[in-house]
N, C-alpha and C positions, 0 to 999 in steps of 0.2 A: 504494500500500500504506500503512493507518497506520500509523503508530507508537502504541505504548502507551506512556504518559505513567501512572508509576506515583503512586498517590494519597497527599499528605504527609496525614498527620492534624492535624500544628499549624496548614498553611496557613492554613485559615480566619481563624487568629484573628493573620495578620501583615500587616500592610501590602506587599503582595508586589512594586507598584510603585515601593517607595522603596529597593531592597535591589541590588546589595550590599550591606550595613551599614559602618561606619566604623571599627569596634571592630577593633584590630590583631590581627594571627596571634597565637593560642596565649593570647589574652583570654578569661578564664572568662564573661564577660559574656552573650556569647548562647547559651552552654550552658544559663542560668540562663530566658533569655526560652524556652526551648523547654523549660525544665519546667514555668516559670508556663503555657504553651500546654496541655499536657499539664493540667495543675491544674484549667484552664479548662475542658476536655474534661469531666474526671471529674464535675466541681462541676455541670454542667447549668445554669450558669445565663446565661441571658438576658443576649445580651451589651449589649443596648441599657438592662440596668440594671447595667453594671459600666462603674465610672470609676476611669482611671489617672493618676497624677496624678506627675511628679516634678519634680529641683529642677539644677542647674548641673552638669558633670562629664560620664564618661564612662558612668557609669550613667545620668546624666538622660535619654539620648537613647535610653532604652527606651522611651520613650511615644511617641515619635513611629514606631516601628515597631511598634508593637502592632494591630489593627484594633477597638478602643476608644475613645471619649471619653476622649480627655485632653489630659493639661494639662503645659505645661513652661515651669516657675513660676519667678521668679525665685531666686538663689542662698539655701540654706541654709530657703526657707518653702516647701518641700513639704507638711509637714504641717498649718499652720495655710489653706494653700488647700483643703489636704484636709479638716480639718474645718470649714469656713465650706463646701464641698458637700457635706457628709454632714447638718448641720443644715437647710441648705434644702431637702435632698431627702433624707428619709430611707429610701427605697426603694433607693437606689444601694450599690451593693455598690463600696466607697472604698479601693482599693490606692495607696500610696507607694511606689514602687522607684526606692530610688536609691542615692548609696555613703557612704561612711563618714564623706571628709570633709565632705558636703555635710546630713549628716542630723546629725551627733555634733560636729563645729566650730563655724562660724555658726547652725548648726539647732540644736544638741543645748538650747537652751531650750527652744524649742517640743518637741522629743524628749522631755525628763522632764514637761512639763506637761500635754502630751497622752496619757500611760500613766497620770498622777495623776490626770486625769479620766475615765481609761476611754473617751477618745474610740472610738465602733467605724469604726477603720479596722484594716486593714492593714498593715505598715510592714514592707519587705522591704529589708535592707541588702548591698550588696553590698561585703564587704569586702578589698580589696585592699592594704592598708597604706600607702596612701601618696596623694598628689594625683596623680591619673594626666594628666589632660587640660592642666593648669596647668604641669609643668615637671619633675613628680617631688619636690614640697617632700612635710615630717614632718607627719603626719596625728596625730588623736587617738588611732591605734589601731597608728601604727608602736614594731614593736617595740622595746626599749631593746636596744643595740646595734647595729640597722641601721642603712646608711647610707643618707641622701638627697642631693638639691640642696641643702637647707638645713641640712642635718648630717653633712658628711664626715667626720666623723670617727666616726661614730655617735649615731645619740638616745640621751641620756639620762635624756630624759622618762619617767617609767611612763604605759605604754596604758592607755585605759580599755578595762576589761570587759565589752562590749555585753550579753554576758544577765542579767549582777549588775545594770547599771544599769537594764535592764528591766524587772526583778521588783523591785526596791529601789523605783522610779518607780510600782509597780501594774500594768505588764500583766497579761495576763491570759491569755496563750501567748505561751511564749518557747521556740525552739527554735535551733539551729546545724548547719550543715554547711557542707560542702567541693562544690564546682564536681566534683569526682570522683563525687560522690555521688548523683546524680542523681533516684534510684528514691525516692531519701527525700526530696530535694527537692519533689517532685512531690509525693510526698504531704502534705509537710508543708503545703505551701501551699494543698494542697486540704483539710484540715484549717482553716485558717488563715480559707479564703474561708467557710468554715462557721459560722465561730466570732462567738458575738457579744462586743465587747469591742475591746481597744488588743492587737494579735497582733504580735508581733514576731519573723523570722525571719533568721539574720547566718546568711550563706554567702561564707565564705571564697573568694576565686578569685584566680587567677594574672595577674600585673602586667608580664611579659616583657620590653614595652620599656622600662620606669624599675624599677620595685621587683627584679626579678630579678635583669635585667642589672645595676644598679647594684651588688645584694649579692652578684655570680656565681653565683647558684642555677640557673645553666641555664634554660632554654626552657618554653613550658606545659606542653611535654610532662613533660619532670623534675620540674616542682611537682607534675601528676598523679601522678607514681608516687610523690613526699613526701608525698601528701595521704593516700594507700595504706596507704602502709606505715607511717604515723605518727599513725594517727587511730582512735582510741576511743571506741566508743558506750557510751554511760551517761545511759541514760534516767532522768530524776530526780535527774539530781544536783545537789549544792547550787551554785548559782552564785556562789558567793564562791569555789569550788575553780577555776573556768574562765577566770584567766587563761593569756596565751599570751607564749612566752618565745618567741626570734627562734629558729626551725627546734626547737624543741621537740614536745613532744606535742601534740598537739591533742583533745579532749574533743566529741563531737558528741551530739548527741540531742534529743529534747526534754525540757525541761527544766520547765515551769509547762504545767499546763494547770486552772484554775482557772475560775470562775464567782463574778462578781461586778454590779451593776447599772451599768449603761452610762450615760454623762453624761446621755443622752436619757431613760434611763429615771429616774434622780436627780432630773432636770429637770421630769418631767413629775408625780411625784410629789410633788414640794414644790409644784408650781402646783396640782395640787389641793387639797394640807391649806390653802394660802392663801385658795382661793377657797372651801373647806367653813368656815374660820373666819371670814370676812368675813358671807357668805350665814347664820351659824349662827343660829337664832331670826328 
């Protein structure tokens, strides 16, 4: 007699030999890979022209689950591998998914100088407040008052604002959400994979065995029902209002969506008025 083996929709697009996965109970993390899966779905596009590209952490090791070309780049330069293949091949549809501290820490240069160029990538942050794979140290976007490994007594550093610094930098879609939020994930990214330009999306997700446990905030599950019951959609709102206080509100939406010319295109129209004023007469 067979059995019916019911059909997943994201399979296609996961690498189904390598899984388990590694990412701990109650990790927003692969909530996240199976709405990019879903993104992927809507978007139709040709996965032999989509490259994933990330950088150290426990976000990095999204690429190597995906069934995509990619790349898992050394610590903090996801983005500049990203656009050194988005310039060689500009046909490639150029995703970054990685977390906070590995894009906004040792990255976040490449981070504002790749929105100021309008590089068209991608850049999907998965933000969890803290160094998840390293030890539980203070991240650029833990909040002031939580505690870490590296600040038991509480940060009291101020976070950065990943969608202020977004649009501040030039992207050219900037949107946030919550690991709970999934429907909007999905679309967001599929939006995102649309989009030509430097698209930046921060989704919050739950840190269980360092960031939670360390602040007692309960399990993934308890952050999902915080992310519920404490998070407000406001589409268009100004990104200087969006920072995040430790267990405060939270602001979601999208926030920039905007149309501007893309490095490539900047690029390719200054080589021409060079070469019309060389050739001129």
């Amino acid at each position: 007699m067979s059995v019916m083996v019911p059909f997943n929709p994201v399979e296609p697009f996961l690498r189904s030999e390598r899984m388990p996965h590694i990412w701990c109970s109650g990790c927003g993390i692969g909530t996240t890979v199976n709405c990019f899966a879903r993104a992927l779905a809507e978007s139709k596009l040709p996965l032999d022209k989509v490259a994933i590209v990330s950088g150290i952490g426990c976000t990095g090791r999204v690429a190597g689950y995906l069934n995509l070309d990619s790349f898992h780049t050394t610590h903090g330069r996801a983005i500049p591998f990203a656009t050194g293949l988005k310039l060689a091949n500009p046909e490639l549809t150029v995703v970054v998914y990685s977390g906070d501290g590995d894009l906004i820490a040792i990255g976040g240069n490449h981070f504002i100088h790749a929105a100021r160029r309008n590089v068209d990538i991608k850049v999907i942050c998965i933000n969890n407040f803290i160094y998840g794979m390293t030890g539980g140290q203070v991240a650029p976007t833990t909040p002031v008052g939580a505690t870490a490994t590296t600040a038991p007594y509480g940060c009291f550093e101020r976070p950065f604002n990943l969608p202020y610094l977004a649009e501040s930098s030039g992207a050219v879609y900037v949107a946030r959400w919550t690991a709970y939020h999934v429907r909007y994930i999905a679309h967001s990214m599929a939006e995102a994979l649309r989009k030509k330009g430097f698209s930046f999306i921060e989704i919050l997700a739950p840190c269980p065995t360092l960031y939670q446990r360390r602040n007692k905030l309960g399990d993934g599950l308890e952050t999902m029902r915080y992310y519920k019951q404490h998070s407000v959609i406001r589409h268009g709102a100004n990104t200087r209002d969006l920072n995040l206080d430790f267990q405060g509100e939270i602001t979601l939406g999208k926030f920039v969506d905007i149309e501007r010319p893309t490095l490539q295109q900047t690029m390719g129209q200054r080589f021409r008025q060079v070469l019309r004023e060389r050739y001129a007469g």
